[in-house]
N, C-alpha and C positions, 0 to 999 in steps of 0.2 A: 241394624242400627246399633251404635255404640253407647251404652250404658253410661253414664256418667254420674259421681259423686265427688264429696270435696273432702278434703283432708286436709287439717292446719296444721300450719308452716309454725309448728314446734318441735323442738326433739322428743321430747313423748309421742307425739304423732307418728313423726318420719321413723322413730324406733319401731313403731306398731306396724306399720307398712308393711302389707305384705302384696309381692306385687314382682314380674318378672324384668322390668326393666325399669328406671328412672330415669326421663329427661329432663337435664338440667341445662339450659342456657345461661350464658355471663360473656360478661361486655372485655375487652380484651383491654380495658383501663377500670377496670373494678377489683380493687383490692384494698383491702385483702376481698373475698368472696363476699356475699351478703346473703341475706334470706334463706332459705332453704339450702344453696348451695353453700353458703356460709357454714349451716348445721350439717351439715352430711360430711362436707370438708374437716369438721369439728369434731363430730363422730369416727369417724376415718384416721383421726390422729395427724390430719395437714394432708392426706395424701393426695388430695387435689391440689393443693396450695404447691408441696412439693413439683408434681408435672409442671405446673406453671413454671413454676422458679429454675427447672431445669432445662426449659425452654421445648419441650415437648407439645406444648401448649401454648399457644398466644392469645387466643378470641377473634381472632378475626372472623370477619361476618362468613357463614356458611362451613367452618372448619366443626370435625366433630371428630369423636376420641373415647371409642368403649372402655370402661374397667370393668372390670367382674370384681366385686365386691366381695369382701369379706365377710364372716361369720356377724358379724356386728348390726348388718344391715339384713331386713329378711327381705332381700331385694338379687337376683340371679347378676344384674350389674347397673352400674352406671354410665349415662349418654351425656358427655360432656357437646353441645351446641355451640361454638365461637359467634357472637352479635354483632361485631363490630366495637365501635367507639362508642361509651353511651352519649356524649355530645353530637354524633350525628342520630341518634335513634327517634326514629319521632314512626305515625301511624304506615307509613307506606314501607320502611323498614323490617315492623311488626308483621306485619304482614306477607313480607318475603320472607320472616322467618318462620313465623307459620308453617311457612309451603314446606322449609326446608326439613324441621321436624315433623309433617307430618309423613315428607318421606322418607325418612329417616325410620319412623315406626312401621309405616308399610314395609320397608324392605327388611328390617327386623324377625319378619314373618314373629311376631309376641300375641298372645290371646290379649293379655293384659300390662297396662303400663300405668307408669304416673309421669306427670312431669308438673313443671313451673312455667305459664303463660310468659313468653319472652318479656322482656322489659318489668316485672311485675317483680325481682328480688330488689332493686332500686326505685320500685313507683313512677316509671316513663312515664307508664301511661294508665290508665282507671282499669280496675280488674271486670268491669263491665265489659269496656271497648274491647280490652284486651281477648276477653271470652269471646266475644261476638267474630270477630277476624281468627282468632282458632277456629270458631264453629264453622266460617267460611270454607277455610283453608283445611282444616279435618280429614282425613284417611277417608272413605264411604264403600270400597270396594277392597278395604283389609281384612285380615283374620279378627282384629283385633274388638275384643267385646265388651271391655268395661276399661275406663280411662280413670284416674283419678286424678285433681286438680289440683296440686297444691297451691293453698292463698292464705290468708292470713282469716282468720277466723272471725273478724267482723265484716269480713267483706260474701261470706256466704249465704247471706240472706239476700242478698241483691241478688249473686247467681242464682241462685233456685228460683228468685222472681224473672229470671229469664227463661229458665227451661219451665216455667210455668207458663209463661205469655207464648211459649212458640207450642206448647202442647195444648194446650185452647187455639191457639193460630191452625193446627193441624189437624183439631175436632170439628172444627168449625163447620159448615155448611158452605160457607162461603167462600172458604180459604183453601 
């Protein structure tokens, strides 16, 4: 079973990260970057912004693009994810992108990662829903043993109110 905790979607945080891969989703009309991908892009000195601009990169839904990161980040690389258009992104999108990154980390063969719930650097969609369609769509038969979620830091008390209701769900007697 995969371990999870949250990490805020600050550059003190993302600095602090220590972790063998990052998956970062972004909509292939979001620019400049936002959220997390915004800060790591920021970090980075553009060099995500750069890929983009040299057309290495578009976003389009299901498109992905490893970097190995520099000394900057205590991070082995970065998983650039393509979304799509965020004007067509709504729940059933999220959800194939789910699938897409969590094969993406399976085949990774990584112990450990972080990423950014798709839709969730522009607020598509509630960092609830969004958790809940990862936890669907989630790796279960990976290497992988501890996930870290980046979100914004008032929105971490509602997660943890979720992985509390499914671990009473899964004590239960009845459940």
């Amino acid at each position: 079973m995969i371990a999870y905790d949250f990490v805020a979607s600050s550059a003190q945080s993302l600095d602090e990260l220590q972790t063998e891969l990052i998956v970062l989703p972004f909509f292939s009309d979001e620019r400049p970057l936002s959220g997390a991908t915004g800060l790591i892009d920021w970090r980075l000195c553009g060099a995500l912004s750069r890929k983009l601009m040299a057309g290495y990169l578009d976003g389009r839904f299901g498109e992905k693009a490893l970097m190995i990161t520099p000394q900057k980040l205590k991070s082995e690389g970065v998983l650039l994810v393509g979304l799509g258009a965020s004007t067509a992104f709504d729940a059933e999108v999220a959800k194939r992108a789910c699938a897409v990154v969590a094969k993406a980390l399976t085949e990774s063969k990584v112990s450990n990662a972080a990423l950014t719930l798709p839709g969730r650097s522009m607020g598509l969609l509630p960092a609830l829903q969004s958790m809940q369609l990862w936890l669907a769509a989630s790796p279960d038969n990976a290497q992988i043993e501890e996930t870290s979620v980046i979100e914004r830091a008032e929105e971490h008390r509602a997660l943890d109110s979720l992985f509390d209701a499914l671990r009473r769900q899964a004590e239960s007697p009845l459940g």
